[in-house]
N, CA, C and O of each residue as an XYZ file, in Angstrom:
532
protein
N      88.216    118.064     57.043
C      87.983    116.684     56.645
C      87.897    115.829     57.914
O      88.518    116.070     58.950
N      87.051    114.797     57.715
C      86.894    113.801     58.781
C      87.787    112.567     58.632
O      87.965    112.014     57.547
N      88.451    112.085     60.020
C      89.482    111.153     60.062
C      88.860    110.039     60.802
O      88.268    110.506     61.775
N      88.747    108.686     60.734
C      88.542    108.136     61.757
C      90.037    107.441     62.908
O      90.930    106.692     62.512
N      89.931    107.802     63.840
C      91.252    107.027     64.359
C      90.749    105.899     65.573
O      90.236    105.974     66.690
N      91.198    104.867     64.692
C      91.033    103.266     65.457
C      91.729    103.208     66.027
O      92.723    103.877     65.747
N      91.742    102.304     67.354
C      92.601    102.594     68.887
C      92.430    101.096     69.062
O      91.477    100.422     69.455
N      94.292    100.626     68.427
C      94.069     99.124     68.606
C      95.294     98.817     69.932
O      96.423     99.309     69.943
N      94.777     97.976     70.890
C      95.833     97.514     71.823
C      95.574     95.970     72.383
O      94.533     95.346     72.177
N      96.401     95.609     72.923
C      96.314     93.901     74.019
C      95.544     94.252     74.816
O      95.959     94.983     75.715
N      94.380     93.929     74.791
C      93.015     93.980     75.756
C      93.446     93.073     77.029
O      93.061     93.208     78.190
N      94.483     91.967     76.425
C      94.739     91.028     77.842
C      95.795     91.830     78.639
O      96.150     91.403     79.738
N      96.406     93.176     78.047
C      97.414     93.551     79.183
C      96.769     94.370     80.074
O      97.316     94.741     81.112
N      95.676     94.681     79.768
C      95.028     95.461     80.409
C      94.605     94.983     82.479
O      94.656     95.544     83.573
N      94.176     93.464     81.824
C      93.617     92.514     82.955
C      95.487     92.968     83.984
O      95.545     93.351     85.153
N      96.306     92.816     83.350
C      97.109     93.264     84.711
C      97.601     94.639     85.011
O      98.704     94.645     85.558
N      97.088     95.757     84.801
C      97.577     96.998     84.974
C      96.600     97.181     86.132
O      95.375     97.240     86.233
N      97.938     97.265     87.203
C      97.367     97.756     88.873
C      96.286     98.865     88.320
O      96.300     99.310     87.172
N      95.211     99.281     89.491
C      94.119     99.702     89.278
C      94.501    101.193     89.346
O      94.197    101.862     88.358
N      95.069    101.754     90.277
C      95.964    103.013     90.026
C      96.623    103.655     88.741
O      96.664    104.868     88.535
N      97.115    102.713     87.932
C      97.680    102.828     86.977
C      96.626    103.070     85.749
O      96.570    103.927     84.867
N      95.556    101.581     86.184
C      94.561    102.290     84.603
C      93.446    103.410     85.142
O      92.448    103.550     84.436
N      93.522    103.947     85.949
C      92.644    105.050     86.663
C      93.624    106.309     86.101
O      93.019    107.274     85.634
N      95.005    106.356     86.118
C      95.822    107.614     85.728
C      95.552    107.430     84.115
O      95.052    108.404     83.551
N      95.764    106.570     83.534
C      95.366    106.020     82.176
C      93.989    106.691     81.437
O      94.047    107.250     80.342
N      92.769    106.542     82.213
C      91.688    107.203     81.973
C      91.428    108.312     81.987
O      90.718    108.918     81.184
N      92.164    108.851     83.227
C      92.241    110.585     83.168
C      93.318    110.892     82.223
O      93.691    112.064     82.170
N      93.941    109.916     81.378
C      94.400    110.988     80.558
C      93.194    110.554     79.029
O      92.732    111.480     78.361
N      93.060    109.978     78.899
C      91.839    110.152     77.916
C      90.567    110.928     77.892
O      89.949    111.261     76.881
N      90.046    111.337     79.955
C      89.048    112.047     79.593
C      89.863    113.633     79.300
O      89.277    114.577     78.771
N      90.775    113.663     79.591
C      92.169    115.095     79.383
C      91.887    115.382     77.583
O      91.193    116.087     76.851
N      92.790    114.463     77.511
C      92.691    113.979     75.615
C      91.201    114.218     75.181
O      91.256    114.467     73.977
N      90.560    114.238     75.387
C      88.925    113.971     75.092
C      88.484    115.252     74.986
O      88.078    115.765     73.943
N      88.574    115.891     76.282
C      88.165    117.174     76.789
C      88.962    118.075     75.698
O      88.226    118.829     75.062
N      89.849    118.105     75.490
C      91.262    119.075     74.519
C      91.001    119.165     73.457
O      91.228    120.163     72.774
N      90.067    117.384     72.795
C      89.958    118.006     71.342
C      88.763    118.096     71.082
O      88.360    118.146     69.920
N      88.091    118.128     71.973
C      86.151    118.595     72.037
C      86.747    120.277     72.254
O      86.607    120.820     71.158
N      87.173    120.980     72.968
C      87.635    122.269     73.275
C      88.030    122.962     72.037
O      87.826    124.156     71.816
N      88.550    122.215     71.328
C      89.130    122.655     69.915
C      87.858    122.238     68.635
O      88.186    121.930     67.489
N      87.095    122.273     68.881
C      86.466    121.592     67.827
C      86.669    120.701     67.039
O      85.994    120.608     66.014
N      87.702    119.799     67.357
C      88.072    118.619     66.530
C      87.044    116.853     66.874
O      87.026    115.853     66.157
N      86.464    117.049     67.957
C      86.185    115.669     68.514
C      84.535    115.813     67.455
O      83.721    116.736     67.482
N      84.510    114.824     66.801
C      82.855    114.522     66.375
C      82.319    113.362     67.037
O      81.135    113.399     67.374
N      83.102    112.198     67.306
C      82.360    110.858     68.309
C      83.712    110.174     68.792
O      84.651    110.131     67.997
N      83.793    109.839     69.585
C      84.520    108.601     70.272
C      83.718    107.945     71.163
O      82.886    108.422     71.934
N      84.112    106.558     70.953
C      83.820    105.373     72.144
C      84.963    104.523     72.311
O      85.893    104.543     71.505
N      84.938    103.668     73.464
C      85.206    102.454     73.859
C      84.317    101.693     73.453
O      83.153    101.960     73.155
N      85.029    100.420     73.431
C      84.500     99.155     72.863
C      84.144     98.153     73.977
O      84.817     98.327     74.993
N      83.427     97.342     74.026
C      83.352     96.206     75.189
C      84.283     95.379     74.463
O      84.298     95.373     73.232
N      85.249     94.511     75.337
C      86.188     93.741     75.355
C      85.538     92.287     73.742
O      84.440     91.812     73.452
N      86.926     92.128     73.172
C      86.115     91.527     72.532
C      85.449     90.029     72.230
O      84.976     89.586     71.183
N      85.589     89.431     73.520
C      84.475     88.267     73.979
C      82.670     88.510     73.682
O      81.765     87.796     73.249
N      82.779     89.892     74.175
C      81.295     90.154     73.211
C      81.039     90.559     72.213
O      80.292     91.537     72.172
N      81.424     90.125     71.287
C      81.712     90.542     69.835
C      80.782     89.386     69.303
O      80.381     88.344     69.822
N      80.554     90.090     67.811
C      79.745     88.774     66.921
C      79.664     89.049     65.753
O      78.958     89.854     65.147
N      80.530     88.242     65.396
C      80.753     88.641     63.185
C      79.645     87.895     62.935
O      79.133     86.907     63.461
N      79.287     88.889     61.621
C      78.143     88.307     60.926
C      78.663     88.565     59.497
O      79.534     89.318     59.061
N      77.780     87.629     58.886
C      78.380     87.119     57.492
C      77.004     86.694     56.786
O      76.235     85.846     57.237
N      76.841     87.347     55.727
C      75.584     86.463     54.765
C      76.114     85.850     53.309
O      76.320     86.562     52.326
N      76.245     84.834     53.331
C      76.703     84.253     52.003
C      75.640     82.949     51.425
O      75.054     82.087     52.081
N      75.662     83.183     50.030
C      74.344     83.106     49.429
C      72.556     83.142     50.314
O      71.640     82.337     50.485
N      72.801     84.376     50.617
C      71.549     84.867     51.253
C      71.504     84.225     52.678
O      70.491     84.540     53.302
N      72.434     83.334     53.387
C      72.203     83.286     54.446
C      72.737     83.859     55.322
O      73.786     84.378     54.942
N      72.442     84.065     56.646
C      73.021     84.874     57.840
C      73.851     84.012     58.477
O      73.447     82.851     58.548
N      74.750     84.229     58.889
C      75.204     83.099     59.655
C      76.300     84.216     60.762
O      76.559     85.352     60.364
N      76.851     83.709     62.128
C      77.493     84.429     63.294
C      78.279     83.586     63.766
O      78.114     82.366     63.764
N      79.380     84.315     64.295
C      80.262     83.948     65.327
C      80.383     84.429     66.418
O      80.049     85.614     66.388
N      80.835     83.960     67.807
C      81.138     84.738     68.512
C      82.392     85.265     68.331
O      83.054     84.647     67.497
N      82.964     86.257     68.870
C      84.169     87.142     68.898
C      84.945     87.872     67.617
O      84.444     88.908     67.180
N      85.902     87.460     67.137
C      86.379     88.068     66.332
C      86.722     87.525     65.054
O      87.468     86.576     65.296
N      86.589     87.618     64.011
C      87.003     86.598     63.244
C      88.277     85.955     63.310
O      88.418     84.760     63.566
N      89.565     87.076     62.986
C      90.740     86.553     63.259
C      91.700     87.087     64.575
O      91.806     88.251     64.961
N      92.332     85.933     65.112
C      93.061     86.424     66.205
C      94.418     87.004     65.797
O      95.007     86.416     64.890
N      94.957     88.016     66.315
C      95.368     89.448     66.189
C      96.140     89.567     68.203
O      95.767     89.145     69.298
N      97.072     90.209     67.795
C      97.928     90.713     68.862
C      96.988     91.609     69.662
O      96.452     91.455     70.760
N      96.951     92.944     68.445
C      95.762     94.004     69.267
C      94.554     93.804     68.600
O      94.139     93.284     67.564
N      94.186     94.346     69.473
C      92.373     94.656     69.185
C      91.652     95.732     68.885
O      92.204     96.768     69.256
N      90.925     95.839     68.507
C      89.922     97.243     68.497
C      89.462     97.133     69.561
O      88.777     96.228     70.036
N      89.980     98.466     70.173
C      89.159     98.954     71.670
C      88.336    100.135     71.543
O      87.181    100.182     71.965
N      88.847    100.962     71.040
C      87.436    101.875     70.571
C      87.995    103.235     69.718
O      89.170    103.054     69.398
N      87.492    104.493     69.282
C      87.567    104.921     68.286
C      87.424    106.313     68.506
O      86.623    106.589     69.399
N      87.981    107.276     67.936
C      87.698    108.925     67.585
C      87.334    108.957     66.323
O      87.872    108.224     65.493
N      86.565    109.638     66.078
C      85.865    110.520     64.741
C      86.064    112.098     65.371
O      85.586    112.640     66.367
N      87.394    112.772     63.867
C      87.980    113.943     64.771
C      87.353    114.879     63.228
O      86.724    114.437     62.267
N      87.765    116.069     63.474
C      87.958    117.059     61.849
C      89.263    117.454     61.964
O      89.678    118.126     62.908
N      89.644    117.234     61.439
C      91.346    117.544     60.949
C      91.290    118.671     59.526
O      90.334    118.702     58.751
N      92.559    119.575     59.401
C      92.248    120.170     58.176
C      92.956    119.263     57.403
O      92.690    119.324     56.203
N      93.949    118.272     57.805
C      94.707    117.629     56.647
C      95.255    115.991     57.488
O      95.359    115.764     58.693
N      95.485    115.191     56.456
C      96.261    114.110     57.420
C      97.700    114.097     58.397
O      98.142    113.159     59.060
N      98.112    115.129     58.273
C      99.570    115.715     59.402
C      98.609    116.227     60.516
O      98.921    115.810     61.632
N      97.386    117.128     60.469
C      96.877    117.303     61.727
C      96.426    116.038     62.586
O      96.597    115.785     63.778
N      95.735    115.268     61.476
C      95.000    114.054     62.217
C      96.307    112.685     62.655
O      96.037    111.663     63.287
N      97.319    112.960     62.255
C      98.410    112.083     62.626
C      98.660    112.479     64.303
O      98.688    111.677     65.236
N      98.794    113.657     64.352
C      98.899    114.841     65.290
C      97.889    114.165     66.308
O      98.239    113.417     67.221
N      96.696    114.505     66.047
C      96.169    114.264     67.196
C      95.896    112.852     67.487
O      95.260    112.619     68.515
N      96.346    111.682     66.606
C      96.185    110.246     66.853
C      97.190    110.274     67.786
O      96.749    110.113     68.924
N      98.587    110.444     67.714
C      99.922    110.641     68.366
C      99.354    111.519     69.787
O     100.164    111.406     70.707
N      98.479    112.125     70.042
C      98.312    112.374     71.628
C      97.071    111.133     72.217
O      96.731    111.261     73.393
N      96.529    110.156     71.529
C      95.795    109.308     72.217
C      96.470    108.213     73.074
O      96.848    107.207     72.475
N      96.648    108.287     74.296
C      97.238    107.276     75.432
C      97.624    106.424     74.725
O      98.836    106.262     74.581
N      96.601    105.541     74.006
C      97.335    103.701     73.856
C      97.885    104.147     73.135
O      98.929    103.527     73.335
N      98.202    105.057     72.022
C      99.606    105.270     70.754
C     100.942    104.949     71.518
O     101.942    104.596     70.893
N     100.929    105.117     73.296
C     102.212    104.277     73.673
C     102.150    103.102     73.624
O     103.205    102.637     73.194
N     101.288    102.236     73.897
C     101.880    100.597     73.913
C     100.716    100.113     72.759
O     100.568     98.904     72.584
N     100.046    100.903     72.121
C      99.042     99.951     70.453
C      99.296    100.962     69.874
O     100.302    101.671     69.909
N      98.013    101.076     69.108
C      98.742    101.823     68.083
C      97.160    101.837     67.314
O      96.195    101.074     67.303
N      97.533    103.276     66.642
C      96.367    104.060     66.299
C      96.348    104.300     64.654
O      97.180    104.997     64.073
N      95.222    103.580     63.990
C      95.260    103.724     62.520
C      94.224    104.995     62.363
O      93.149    104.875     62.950
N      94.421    106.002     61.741
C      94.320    106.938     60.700
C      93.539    106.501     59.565
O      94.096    105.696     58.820
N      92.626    106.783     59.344
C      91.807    106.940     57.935
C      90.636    107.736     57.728
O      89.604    107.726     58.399
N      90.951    108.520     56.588
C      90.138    109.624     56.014
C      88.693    108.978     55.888
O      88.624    107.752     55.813
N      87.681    109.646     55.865
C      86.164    109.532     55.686
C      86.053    109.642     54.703
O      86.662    110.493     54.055
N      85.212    108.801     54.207
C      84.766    109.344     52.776
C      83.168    109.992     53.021
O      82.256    109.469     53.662
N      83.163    111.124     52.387
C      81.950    111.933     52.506
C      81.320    111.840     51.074
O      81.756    112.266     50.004
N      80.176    111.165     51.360
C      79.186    110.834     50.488
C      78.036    111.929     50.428
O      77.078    111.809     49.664
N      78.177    112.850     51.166
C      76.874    114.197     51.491
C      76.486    114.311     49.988
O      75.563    113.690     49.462
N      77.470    115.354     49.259
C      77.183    115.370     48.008
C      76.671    114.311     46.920
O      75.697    114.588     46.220
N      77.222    113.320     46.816
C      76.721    112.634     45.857
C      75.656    112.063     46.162
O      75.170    111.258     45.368
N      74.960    112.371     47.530
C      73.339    111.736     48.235
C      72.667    112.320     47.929
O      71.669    111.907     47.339
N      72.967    113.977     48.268
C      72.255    115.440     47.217
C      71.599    115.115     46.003
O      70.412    115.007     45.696
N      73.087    114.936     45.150
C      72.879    114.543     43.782
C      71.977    113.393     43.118
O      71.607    113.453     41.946
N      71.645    112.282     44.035
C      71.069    111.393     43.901
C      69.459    111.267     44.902
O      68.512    110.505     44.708
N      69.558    111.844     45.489
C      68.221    112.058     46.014
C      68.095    113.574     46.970
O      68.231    113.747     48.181
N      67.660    114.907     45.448
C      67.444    115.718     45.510
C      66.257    116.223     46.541
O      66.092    117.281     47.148
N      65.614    115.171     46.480
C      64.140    115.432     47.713
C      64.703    115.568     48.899
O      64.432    116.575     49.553
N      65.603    114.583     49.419
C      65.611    114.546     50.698
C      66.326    115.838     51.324
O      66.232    116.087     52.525
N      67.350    116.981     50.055
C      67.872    117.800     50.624
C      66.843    119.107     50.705
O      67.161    120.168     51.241
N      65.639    118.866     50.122
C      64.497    119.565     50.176
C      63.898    119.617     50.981
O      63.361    120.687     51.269
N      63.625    118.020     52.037
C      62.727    118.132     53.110
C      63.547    118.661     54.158
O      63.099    119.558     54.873
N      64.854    118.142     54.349
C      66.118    118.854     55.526
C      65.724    120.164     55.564
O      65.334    120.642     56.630
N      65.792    121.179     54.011
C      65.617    122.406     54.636
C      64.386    123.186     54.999
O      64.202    124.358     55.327
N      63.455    121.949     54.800
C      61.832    122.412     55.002
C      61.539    122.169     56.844
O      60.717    122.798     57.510
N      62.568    120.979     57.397
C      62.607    120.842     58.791
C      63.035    121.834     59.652
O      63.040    121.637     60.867
């Protein structure tokens, strides 16, 4: 099963962590990174750009309308994300609990919902042309 794990922390504590410090910081994420790509668990992770470049969008009664940044202000932030395969939610707790910021933010857990099948079921063609590709 697919987990997504959100990687929320103080983006402003970041601005003071001596440069040494977030350089040991990174090597342990490309470590972390490398470990569960090795295992077949990693399907995507990113980092996020800080979130000053951010832009909610909203359409209400058919219009578009934007903000800059975030909608609501929040301690932590979304900084960026794993998409892992876990066989169960104790594995994927598991490997949220080895991502760096789980020491000072903190990492939400949530199952995927896999829609494959019921896309099958609902548009039988397209699983026709997949296996004609």
């Amino acid at each position: 099963m697919r987990y997504l794990c959100l990687i929320y922390e103080d983006e402003k504590a970041w601005e003071s962590v001596p440069p040494g410090q977030a350089e040991a910081i990174m090597g342990e994420y490309f470590a972390f990174t490398d470990d569960i790509r090795s295992k077949g668990q990693l399907v995507a992770g990113e980092a996020l750009q800080p979130t000053p470049t951010a832009t909610t969008v909203r359409v209400r009664n058919g219009k578009i309308s934007t903000t800059d940044g975030p909608y609501v202000e929040t301690k932590e932030q979304l900084g960026g994300f794993y998409l892992v395969d876990a066989t169960d939610l104790n594995e994927a707790i598991q490997i949220a609990s080895r991502i760096p910021s789980a020491r000072h933010g903190s990492i939400e857990v949530r199952p995927v919902v896999d829609f494959s099948k019921e896309m099958q079921h609902r548009c039988p063609e397209a699983e026709t042309a997949e296996a004609k590709a």
